[in-house]
LOSEKE-708952 format. One record per residue (C-alpha): residue in three letters; x, y, z. Coordinates in steps of 0.05 Angstrom, whole numbers, plus 5000, padded with zeros to 4 digits. Layout:
% residues N
ALAXYZ ...
END
This chain:
% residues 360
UNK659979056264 UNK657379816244 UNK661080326289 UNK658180956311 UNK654381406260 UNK659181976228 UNK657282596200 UNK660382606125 UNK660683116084 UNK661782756003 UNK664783195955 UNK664483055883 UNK666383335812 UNK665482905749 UNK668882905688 UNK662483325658 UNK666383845694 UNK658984185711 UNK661184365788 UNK661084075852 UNK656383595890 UNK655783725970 UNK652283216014 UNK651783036083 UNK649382386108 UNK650881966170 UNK653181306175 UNK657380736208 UNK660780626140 UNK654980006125 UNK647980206134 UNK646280976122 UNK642981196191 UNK640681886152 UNK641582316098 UNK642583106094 UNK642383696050 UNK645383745992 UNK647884335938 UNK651084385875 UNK654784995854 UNK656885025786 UNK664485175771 UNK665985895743 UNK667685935668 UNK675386005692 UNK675185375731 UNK672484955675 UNK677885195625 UNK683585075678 UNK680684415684 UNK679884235615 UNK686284495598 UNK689783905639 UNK685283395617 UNK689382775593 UNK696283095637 UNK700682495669 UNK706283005694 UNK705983625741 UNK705984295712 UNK705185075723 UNK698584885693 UNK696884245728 UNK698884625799 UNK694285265779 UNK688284745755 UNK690184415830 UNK688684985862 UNK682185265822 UNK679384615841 UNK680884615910 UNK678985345924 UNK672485155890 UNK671284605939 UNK672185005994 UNK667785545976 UNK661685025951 UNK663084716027 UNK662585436066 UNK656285556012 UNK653184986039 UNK654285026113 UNK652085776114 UNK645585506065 UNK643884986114 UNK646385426171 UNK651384636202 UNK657184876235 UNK662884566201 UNK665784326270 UNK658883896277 UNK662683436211 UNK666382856235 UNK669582766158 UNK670182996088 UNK670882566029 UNK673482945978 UNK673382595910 UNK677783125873 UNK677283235798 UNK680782695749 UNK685182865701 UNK687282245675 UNK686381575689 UNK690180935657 UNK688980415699 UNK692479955644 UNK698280335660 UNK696980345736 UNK696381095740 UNK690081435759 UNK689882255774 UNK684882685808 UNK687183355824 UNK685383695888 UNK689583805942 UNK687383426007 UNK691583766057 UNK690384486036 UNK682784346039 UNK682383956117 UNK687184616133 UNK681685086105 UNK674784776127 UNK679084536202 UNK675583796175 UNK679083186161 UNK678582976099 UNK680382336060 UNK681882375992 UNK686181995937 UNK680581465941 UNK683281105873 UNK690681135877 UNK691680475922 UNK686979975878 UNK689980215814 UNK697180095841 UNK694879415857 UNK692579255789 UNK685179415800 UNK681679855746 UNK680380445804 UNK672780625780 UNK667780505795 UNK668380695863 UNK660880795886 UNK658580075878 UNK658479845951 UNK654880545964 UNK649980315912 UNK649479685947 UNK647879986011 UNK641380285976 UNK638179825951 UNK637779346010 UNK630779286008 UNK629779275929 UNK628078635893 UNK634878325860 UNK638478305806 UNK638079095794 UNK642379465756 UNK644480315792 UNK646180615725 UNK650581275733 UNK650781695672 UNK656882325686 UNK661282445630 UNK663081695628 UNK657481125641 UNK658080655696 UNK653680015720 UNK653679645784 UNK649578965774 UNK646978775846 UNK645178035854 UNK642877645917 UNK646877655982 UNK649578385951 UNK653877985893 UNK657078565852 UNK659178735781 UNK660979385764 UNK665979725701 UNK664680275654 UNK658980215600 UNK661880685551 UNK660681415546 UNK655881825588 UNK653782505571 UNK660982715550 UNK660382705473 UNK653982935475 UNK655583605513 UNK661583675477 UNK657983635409 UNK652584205442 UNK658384525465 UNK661784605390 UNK655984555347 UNK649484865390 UNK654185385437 UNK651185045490 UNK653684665553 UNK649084085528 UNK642483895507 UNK637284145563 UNK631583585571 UNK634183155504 UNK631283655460 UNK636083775404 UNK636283025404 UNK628882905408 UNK628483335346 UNK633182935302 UNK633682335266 UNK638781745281 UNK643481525233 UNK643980775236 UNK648580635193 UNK653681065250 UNK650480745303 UNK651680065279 UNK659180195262 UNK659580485336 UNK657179915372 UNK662979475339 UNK667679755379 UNK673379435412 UNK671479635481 UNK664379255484 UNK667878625471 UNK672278735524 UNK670678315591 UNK668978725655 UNK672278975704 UNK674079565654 UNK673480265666 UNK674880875615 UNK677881555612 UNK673582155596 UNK676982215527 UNK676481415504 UNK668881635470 UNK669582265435 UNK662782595386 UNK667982625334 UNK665082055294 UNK658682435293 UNK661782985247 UNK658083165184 UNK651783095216 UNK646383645224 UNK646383825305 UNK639983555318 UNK641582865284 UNK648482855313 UNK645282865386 UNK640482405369 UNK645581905348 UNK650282045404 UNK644782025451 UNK642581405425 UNK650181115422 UNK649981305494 UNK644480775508 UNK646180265462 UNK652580155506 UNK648980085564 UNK644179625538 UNK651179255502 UNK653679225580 UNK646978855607 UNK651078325562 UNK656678145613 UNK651078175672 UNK650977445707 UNK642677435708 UNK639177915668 UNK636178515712 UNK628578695739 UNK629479435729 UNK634879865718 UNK635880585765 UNK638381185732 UNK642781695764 UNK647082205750 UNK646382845696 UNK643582365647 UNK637382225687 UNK635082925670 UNK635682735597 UNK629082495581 UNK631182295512 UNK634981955540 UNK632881565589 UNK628181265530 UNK633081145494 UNK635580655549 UNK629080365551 UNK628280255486 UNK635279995469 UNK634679475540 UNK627579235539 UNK627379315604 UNK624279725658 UNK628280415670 UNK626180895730 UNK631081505756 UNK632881555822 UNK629182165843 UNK622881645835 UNK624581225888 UNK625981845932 UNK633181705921 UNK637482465911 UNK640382295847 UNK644382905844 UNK647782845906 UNK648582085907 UNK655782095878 UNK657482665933 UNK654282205981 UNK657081575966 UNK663881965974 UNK662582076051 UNK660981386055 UNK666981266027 UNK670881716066 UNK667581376131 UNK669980656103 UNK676680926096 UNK677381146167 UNK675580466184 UNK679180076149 UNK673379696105 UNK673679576042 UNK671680115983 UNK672779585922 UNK673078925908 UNK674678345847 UNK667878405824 UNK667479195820 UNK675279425793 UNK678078755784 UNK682478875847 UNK686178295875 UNK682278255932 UNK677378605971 UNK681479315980 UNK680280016027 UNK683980656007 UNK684581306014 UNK690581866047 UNK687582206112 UNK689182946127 UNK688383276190 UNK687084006196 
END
């Protein structure tokens, strides 16, 4: 049965690397009773560099311990920025779930890494805070993403099943909801990563605002084609990826506004490549995340699906802050000791909670 209602404060960064995501809600670790405000403040052009500089890391470092603490200094000041916006006394928070920022992950190898020191940050904001949210499934054998799927769940109680929540961050990732809240999640193949990294090196800019530069070119099918052979799409789910698996290298040689296109494209053509493994096929798909700004691209997953694609924002749904969210629901599971993944969602042994508690 639900317990009492916490007040949960989600914390998320993605591997986009864009900033972090702040959201209250309250809930019993089931149901949500209601949601809160939510912010994102963007990391400063120091943070990001740290960041990327430790990107693929397995072993601690001056550099991995200086990233560490740029990212948890960060969370703490996006966390004081929102209780001072919203003018909620951090004291009035019963819990913090505090996602971190991964660095690696290689759940083949059973080693997963999000930076972000737990500890340090319950100290500073006098919260708990649960953290390490992956660690425990991947030691166990379980792929350790997705982790929002049973938050996902929790959404759409009231939608017409099957659905498919479609989260596009740097990296893709599904969760197929069936009757009686039957899950499938895994990766679907790259997100917005290559595509912001190829604004990033070819436009000088973070990436492409509204799908424009890829609106404005021309696909090359030939690329596109050779793209969707590989080896990952025939691989059966659960499977999750690592920021770097999908790089825009492949794209090289092509003007900017073709390049985009294509990777844009490639972007949807895995997703629709995923609807594949799905058990029945779907009424509609929901898109969240960065990539639901992406008009291109959410077109592109229309297109490439045949299917009916709406973003989150139109069914009220704050698809910003629903990763940050679905991290204080997490957080709230954790304290009590339900389960945050499951066979069908990592390819965990068995239904599995997680998480390290700190107390201020």
């Amino acid at each position: 049965m639900q317990g009492k209602a916490l007040r949960a404060l989600g914390l998320m960064s993605g591997t986009s690397v864009d900033g972090v995501d702040v959201a209250l809600i309250e809930t019993g670790g089931e149901g949500v009773a209601s949601f809160g405000p939510s912010l994102t403040v963007a990391y400063d052009d120091e943070v990001r560099r740290l960041i990327r500089g430790v990107f693929g890391a397995e072993q601690a470092s001056a550099e991995t311990a200086a990233a560490e603490r740029a990212v948890t200094e960060a969370h703490a000041a996006a966390v004081r920025l929102w209780a001072d916006r919203y003018a909620i006394p951090l004291a009035s928070i019963d819990v913090v779930g505090f996602h971190g920022q991964t660095i690696s992950h290689r759940p083949e190898r059973r080693f997963t890494w999000q930076i972000g020191d737990g500890a340090s940050l319950a100290r500073t904001l006098g919260v708990r805070v649960v953290n390490d949210l992956r660690s425990a499934d991947v030691a166990a054998g379980g792929q350790g993403a997705p982790l929002v799927p049973i938050y996902h769940a929790a959404l759409v109680r009231t939608l017409p099943r099957p659905l498919a929540v479609l989260n596009i961050g740097g990296v893709a990732n599904v969760t197929w909801v069936g009757e009686g809240d039957s899950l499938l999640a895994f990766d679907t193949g790259p997100g917005n990563g290559p595509i912001d990294d190829w604004c990033a090196r070819r436009a000088g800019q973070r990436f492409d605002r509204n799908g424009s530069l890829a609106a404005a070119g021309k696909i090359d099918r030939t690329r596109l084609e050779r793209f969707s052979e590989h080896r990952y799409f025939s691989q059966k789910p659960p499977k999750s990826l690592d920021r770097g698996d999908f790089t825009d290298s492949w794209a090289e040689g092509l003007s900017v506004v073709d390049g985009a296109a294509t990777l844009t494209r490639a972007t949807a053509r895995a997703i629709a490549l995923a609807a594949r493994r799905f058990p029945h096929q779907v009424t509609q798909w929901i898109v969240c995340g960065g990539g639901a700004r992406n008009p291109t691209l959410v077109q592109a997953i229309a297109a490439e699906t045949r299917s009916e694609v709406v973003v989150a924002s139109d069914l009220g749904w704050d698809g910003d802050a629903l990763e940050a969210q679905a991290f204080a629901y997490l957080a709230v599971r954790s304290l009590r000791g339900l389960p945050l993944t499951f066979p069908g969602t990592t390819g965990a042994p068995r239904p599995m909670t997680g998480g390290r508690l700190h107390v201020p």
